[in-house]
ChimeraX commands (.cxc) that place a marker at each C-alpha (Angstrom):
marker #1 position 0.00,0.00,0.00 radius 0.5
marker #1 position 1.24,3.43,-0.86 radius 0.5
marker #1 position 1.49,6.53,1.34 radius 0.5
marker #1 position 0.34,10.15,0.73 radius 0.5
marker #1 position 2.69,12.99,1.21 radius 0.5
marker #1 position 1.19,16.34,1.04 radius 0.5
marker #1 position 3.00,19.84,1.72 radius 0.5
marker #1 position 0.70,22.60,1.94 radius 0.5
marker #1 position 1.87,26.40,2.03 radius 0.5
marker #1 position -0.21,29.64,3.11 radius 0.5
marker #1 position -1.73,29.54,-1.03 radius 0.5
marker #1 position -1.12,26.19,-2.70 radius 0.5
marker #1 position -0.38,22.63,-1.95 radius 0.5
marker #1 position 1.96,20.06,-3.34 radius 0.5
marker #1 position 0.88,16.02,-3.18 radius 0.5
marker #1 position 2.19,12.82,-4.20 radius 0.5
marker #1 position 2.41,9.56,-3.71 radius 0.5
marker #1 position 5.24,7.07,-2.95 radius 0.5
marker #1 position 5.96,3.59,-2.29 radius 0.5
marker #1 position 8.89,3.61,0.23 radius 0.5
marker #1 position 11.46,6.47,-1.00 radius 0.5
marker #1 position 10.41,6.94,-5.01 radius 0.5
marker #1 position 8.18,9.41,-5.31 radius 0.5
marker #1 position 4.89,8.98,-8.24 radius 0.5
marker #1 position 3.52,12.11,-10.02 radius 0.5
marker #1 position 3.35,15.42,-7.78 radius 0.5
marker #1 position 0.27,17.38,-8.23 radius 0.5
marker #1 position -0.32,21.31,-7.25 radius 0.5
marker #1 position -3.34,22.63,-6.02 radius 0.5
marker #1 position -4.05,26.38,-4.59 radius 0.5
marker #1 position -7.65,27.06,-3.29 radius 0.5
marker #1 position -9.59,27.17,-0.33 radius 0.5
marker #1 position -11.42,23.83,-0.59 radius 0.5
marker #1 position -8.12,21.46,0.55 radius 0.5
marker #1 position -10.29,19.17,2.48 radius 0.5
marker #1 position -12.26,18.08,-1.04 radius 0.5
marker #1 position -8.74,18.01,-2.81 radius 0.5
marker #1 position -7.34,15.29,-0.35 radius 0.5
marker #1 position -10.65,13.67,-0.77 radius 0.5
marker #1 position -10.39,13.22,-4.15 radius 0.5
marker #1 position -6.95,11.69,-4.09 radius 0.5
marker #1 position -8.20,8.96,-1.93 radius 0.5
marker #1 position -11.17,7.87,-3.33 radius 0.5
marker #1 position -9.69,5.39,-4.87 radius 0.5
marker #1 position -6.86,4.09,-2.62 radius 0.5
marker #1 position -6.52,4.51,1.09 radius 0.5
marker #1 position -2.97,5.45,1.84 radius 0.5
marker #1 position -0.95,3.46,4.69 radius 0.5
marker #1 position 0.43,6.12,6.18 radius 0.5
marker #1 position -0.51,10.07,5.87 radius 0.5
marker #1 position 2.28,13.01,6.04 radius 0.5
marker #1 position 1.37,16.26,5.85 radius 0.5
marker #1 position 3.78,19.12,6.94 radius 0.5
marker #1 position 1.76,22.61,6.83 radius 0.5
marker #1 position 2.14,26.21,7.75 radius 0.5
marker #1 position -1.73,26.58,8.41 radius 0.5
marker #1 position -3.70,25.85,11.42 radius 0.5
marker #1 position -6.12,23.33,11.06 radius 0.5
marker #1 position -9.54,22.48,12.82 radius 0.5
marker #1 position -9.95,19.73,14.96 radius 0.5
marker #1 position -12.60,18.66,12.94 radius 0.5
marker #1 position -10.00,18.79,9.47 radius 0.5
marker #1 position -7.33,16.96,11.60 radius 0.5
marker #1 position -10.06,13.91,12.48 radius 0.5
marker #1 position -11.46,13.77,9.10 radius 0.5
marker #1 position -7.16,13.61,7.62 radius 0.5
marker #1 position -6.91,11.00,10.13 radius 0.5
marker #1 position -9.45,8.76,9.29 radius 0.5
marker #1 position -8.69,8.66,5.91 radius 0.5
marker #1 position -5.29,6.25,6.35 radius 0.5
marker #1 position -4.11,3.75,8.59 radius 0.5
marker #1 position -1.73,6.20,10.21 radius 0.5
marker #1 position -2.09,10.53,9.89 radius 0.5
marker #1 position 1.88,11.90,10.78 radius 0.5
marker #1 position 0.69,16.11,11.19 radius 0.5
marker #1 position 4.27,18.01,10.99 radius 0.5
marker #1 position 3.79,21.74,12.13 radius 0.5
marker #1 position 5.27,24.17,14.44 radius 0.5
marker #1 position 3.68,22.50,17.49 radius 0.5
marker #1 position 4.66,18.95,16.89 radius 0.5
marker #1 position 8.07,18.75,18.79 radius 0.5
marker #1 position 8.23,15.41,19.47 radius 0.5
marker #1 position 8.91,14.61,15.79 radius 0.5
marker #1 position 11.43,17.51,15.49 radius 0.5
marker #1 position 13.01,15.96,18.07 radius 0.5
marker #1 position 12.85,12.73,16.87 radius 0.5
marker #1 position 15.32,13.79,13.70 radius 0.5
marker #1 position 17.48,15.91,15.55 radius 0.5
marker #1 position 16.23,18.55,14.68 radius 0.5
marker #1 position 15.52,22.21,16.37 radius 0.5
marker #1 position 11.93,23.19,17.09 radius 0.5
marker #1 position 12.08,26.81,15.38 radius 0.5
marker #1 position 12.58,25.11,12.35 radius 0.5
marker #1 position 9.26,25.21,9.57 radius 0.5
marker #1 position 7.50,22.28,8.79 radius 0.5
marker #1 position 9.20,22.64,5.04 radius 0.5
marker #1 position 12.97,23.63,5.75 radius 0.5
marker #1 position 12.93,20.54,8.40 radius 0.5
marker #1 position 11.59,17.74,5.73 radius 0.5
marker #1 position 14.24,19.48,3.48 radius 0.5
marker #1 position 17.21,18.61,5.43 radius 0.5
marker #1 position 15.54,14.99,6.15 radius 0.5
marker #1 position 15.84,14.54,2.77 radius 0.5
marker #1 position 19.42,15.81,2.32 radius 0.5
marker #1 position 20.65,13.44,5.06 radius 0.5
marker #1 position 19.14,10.46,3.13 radius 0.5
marker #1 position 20.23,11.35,-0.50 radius 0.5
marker #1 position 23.70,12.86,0.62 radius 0.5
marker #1 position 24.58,10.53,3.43 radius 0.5
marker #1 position 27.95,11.14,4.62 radius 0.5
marker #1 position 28.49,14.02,3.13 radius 0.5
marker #1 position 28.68,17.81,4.33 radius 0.5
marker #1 position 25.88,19.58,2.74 radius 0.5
marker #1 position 25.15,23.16,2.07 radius 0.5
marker #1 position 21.27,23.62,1.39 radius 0.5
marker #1 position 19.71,26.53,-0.43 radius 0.5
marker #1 position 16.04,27.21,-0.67 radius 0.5
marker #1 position 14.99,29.57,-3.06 radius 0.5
marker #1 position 11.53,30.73,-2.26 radius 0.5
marker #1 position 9.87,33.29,-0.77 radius 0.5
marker #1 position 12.70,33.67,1.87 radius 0.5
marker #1 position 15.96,32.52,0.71 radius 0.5
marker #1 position 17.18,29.62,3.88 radius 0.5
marker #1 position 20.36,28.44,3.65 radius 0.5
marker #1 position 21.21,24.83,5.89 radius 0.5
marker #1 position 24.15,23.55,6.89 radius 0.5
marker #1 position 25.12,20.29,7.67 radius 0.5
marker #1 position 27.79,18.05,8.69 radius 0.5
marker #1 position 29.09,14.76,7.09 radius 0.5
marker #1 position 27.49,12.66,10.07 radius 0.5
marker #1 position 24.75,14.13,9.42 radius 0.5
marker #1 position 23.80,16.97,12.00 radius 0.5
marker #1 position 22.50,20.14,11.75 radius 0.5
marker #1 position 24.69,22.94,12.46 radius 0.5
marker #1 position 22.04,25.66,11.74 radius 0.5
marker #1 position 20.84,28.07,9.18 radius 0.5
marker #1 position 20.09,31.68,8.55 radius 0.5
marker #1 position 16.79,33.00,6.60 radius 0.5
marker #1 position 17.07,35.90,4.09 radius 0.5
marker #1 position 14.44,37.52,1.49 radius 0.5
marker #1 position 13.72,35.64,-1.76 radius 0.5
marker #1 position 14.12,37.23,-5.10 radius 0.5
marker #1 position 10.89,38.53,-5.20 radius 0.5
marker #1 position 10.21,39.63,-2.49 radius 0.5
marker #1 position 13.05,41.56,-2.24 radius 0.5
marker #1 position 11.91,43.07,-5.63 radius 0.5
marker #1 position 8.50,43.99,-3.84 radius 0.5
marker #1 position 10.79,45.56,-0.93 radius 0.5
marker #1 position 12.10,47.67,-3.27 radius 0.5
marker #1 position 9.39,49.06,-4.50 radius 0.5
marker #1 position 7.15,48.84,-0.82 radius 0.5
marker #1 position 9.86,50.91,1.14 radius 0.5
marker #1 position 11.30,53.29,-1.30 radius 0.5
marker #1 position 8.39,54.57,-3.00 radius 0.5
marker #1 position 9.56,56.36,-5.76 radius 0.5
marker #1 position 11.36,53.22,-7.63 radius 0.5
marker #1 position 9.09,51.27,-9.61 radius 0.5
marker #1 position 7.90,47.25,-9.11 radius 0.5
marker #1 position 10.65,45.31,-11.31 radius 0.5
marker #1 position 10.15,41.65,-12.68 radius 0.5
marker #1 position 12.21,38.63,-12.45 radius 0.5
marker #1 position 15.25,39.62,-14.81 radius 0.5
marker #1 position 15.03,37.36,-17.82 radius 0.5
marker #1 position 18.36,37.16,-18.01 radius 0.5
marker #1 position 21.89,38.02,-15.87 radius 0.5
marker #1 position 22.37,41.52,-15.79 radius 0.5
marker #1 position 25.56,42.33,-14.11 radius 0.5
marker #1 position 24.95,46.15,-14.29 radius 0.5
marker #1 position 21.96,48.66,-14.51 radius 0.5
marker #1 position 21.30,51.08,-17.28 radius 0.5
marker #1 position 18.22,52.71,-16.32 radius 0.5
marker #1 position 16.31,52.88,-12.70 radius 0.5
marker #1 position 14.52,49.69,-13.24 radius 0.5
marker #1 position 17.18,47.68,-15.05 radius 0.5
marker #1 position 19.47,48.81,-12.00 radius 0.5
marker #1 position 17.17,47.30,-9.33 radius 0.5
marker #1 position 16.94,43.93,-11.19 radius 0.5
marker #1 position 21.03,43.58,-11.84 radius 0.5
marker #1 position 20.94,45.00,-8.16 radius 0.5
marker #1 position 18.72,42.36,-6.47 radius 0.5
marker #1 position 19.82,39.76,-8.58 radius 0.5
marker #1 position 23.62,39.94,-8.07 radius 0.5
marker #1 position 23.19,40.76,-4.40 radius 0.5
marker #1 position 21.39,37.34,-3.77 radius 0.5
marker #1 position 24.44,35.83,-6.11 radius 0.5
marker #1 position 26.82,37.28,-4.23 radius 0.5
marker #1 position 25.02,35.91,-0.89 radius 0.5
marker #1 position 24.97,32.35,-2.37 radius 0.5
marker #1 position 28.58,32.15,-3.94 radius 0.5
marker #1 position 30.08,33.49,-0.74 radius 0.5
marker #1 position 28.30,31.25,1.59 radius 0.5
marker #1 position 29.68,28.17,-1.37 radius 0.5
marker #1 position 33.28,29.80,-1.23 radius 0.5
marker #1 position 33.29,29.40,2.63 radius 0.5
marker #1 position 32.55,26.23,2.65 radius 0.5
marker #1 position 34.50,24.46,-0.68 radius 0.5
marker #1 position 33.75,20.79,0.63 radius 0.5
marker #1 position 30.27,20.99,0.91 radius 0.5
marker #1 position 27.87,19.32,-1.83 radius 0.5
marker #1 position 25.59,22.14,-2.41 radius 0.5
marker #1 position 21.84,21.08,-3.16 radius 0.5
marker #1 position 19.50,23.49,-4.70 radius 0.5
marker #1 position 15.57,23.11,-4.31 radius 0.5
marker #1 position 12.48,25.75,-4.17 radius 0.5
marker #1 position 10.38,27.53,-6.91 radius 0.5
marker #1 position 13.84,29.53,-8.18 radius 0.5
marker #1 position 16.39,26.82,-7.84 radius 0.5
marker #1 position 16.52,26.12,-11.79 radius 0.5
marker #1 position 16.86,29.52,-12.33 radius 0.5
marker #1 position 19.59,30.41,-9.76 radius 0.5
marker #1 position 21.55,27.10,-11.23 radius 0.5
marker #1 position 21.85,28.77,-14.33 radius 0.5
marker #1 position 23.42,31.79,-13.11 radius 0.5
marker #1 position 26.02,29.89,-10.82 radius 0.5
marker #1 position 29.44,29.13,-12.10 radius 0.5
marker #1 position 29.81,26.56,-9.09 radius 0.5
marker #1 position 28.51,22.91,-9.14 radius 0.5
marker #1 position 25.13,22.08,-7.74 radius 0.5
marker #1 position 22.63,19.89,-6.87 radius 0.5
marker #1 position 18.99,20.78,-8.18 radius 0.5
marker #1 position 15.86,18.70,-6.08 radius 0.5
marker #1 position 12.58,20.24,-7.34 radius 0.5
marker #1 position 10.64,17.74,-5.05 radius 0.5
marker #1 position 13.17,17.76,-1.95 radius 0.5
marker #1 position 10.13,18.45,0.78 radius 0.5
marker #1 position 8.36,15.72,-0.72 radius 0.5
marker #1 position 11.29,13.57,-0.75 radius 0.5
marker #1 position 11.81,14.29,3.43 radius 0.5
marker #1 position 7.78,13.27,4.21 radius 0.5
marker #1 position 8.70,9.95,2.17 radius 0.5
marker #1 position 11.31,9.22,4.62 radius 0.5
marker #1 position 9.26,10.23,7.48 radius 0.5
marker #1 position 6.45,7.69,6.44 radius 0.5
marker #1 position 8.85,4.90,5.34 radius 0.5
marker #1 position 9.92,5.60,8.78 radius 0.5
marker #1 position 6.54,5.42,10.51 radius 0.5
marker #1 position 5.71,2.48,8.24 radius 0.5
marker #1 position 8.70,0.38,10.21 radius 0.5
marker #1 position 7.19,1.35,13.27 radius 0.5
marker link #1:1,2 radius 0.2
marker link #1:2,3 radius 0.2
marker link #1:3,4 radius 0.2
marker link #1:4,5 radius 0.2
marker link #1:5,6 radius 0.2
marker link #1:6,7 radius 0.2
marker link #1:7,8 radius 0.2
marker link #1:8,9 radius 0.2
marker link #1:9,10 radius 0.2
marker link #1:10,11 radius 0.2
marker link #1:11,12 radius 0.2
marker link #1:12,13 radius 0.2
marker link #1:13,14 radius 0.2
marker link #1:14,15 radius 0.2
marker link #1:15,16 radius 0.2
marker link #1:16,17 radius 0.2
marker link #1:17,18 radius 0.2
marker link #1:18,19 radius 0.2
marker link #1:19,20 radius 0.2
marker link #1:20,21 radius 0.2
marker link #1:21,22 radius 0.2
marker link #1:22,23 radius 0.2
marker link #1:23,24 radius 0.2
marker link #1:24,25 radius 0.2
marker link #1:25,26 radius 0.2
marker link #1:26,27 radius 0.2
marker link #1:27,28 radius 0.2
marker link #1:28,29 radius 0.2
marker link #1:29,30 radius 0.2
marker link #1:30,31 radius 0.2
marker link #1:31,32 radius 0.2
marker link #1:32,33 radius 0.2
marker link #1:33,34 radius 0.2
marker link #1:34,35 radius 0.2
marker link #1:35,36 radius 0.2
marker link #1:36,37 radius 0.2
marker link #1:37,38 radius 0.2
marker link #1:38,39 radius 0.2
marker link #1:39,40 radius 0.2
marker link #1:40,41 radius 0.2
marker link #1:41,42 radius 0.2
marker link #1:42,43 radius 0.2
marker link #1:43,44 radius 0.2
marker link #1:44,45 radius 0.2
marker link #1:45,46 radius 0.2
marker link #1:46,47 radius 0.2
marker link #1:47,48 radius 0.2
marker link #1:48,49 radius 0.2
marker link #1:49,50 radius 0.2
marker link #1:50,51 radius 0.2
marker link #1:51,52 radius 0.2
marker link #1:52,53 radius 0.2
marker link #1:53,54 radius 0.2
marker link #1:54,55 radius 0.2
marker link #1:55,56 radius 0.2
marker link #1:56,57 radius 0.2
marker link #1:57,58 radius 0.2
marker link #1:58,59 radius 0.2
marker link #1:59,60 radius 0.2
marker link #1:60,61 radius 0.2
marker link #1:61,62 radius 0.2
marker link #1:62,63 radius 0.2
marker link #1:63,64 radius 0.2
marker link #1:64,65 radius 0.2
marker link #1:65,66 radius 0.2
marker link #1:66,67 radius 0.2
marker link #1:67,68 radius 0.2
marker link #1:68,69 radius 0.2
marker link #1:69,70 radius 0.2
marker link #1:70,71 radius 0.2
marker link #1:71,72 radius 0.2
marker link #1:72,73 radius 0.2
marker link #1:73,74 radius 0.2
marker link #1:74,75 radius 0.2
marker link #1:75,76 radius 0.2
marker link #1:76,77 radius 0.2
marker link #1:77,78 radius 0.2
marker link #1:78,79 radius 0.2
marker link #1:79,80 radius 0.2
marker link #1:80,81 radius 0.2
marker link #1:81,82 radius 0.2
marker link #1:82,83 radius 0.2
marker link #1:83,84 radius 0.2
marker link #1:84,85 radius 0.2
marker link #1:85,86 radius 0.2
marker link #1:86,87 radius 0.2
marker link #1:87,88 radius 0.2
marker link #1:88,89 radius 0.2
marker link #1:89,90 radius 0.2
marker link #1:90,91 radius 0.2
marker link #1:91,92 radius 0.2
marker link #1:92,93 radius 0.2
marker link #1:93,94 radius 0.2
marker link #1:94,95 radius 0.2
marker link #1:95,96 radius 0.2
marker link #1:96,97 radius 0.2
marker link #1:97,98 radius 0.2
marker link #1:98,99 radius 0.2
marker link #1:99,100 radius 0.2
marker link #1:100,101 radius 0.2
marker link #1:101,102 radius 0.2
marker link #1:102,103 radius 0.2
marker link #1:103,104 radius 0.2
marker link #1:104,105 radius 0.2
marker link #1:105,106 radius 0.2
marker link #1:106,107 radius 0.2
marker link #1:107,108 radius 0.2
marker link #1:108,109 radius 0.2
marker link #1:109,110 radius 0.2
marker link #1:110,111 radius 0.2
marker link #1:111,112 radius 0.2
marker link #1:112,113 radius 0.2
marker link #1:113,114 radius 0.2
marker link #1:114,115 radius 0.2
marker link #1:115,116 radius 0.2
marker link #1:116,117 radius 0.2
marker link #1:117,118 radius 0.2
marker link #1:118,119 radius 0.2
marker link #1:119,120 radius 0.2
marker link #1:120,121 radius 0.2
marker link #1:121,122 radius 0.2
marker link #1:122,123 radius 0.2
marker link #1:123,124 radius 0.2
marker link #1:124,125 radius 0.2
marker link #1:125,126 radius 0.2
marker link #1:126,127 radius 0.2
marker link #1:127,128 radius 0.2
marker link #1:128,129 radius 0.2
marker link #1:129,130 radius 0.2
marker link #1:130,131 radius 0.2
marker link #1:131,132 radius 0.2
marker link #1:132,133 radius 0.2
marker link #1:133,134 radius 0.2
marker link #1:134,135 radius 0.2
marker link #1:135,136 radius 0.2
marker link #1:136,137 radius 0.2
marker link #1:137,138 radius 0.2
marker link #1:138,139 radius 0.2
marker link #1:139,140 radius 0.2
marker link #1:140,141 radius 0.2
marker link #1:141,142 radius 0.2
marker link #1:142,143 radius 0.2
marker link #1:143,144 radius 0.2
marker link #1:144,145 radius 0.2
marker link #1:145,146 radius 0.2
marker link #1:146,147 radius 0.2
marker link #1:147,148 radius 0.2
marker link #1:148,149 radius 0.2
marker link #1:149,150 radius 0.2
marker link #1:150,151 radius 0.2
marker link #1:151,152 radius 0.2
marker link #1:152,153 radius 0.2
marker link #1:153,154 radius 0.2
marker link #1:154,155 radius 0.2
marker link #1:155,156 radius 0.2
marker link #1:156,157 radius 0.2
marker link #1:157,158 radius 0.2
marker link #1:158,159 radius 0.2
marker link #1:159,160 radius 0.2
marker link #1:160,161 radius 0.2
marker link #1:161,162 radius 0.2
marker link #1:162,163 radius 0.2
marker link #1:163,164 radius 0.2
marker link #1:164,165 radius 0.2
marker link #1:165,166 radius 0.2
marker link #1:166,167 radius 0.2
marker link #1:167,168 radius 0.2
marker link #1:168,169 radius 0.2
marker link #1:169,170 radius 0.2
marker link #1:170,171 radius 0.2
marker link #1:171,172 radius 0.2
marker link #1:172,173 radius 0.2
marker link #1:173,174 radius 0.2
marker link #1:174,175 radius 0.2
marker link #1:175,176 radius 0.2
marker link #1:176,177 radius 0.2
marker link #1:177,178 radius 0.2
marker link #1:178,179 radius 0.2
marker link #1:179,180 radius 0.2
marker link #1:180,181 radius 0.2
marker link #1:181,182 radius 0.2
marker link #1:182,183 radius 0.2
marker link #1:183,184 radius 0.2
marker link #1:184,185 radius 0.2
marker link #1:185,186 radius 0.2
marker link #1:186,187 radius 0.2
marker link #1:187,188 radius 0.2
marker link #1:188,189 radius 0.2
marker link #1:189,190 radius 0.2
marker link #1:190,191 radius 0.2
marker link #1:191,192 radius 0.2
marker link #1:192,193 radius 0.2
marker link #1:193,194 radius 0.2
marker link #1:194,195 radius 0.2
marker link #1:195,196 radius 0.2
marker link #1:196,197 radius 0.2
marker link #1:197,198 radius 0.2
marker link #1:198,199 radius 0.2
marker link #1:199,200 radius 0.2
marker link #1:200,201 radius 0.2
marker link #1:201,202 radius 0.2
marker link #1:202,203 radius 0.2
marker link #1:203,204 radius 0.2
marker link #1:204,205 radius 0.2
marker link #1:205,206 radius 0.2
marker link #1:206,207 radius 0.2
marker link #1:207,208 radius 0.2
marker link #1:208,209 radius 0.2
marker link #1:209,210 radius 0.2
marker link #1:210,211 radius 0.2
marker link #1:211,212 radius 0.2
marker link #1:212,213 radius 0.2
marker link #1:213,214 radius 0.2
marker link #1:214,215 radius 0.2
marker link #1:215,216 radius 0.2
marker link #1:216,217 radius 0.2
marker link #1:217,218 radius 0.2
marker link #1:218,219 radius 0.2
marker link #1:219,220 radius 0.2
marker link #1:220,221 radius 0.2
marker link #1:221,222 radius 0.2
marker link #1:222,223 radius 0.2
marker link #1:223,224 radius 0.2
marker link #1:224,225 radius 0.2
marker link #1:225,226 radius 0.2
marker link #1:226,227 radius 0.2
marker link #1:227,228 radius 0.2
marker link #1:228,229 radius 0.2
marker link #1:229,230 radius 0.2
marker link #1:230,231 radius 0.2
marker link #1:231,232 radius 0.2
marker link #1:232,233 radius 0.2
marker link #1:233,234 radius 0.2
marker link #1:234,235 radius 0.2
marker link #1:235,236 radius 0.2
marker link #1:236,237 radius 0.2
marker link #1:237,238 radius 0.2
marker link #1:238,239 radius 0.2
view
């Protein structure tokens, strides 16, 4: 029997399926109505065991309803400590950034690893070739720095995502894209130069783009949360 892995943000939701470690098609979904998505998925087949990591509070009544859809419903959020603890992990961590480094452990076992997350925040991981987690630090995504730039300094306009890798500006808006975008390439390719015999892994909604722009060699996991809450179920499963 297979499990269902499901990572839901503040507006969308990632799911898939997996049978021990592989991973079988993900799926996206962004609405209100996540209860009759995950209903949906298991109309068919009851999973064996249920992971969901989530930034969002749910109701009591959502939890029981999750839970009585499987054989066993694993809840990862910011107030279950006993499974942070469980990996070794620190409780301030997010739901997300903690299946992350799960999943690094398992894929780049005894190795020292140097995680980047490109999302809305830019988190960067560290850790050690037997496997622990010497902490992180949390800085603004691309585009959200883009939207600082334009929220706190009114009089510059709302730039895009630069198409391409502009290393200097030519006019006010063309400045704030080669700006933002070679600030958060300096920030990665000095945290990679300070640590030359890490394997640095890649994952988030702008890691292929950001691996494009790097000189250095990385690792790109699209599905790397996904890949963490199918270790924590294969996990649960031997239990």
């Amino acid at each position: 029997m297979a499990n269902l892995l499901i990572e839901m943000g503040n507006t969308a939701l990632k799911a898939a399926w997996s049978e021990g470690n592989t991973l079988g098609k993900t799926v996206r979904y962004q609405g209100e109505k996540f209860i009759e998505f995950i209903s949906a998925l298991v109309e068919k087949e009851k999973p064996e065991v249920f992971v969901m990591a989530t930034v969002r509070d749910l109701s009591k009544q959502d939890e029981e309803f999750l839970a009585g859809i499987c054989k066993r419903f694993v809840l990862i959020n910011t107030s279950n400590q006993a499974l942070f603890r469980a990996y070794q992990l620190p409780e301030y961590l997010s739901p997300d950034r903690a299946a992350g480094i799960i999943a690094v452990r398992r894929l780049f076992q005894g190795k020292e690893c140097l995680l980047f997350d490109f999302g809305t925040t830019l988190s960067i991981d560290f850790i050690s070739r037997d496997g622990n987690y010497r902490g992180g630090n949390v800085s603004l995504g691309l585009r959200t720095r883009l939207k600082a730039v334009n929220r706190y300094a009114r009089s510059l306009p709302l730039a895009n995502t630069p198409k391409e890798d502009i290393q200097l500006g030519t006019s006010t808006l063309s400045g704030i894209e080669a700006g933002v975008l070679q600030g958060i390439k300096f920030e990665v390719d000095g945290y990679i130069a300070q640590n030359p015999e890490s394997v640095i892994v890649f994952t988030g909604g702008d890691a292929n783009y950001f691996s494009r722009l790097t000189k250095n060699s990385v690792f790109v996991v699209n599905n790397l949360v996904l890949m963490g809450l199918a270790t924590i179920a294969m996990d649960y499963e031997k239990d």
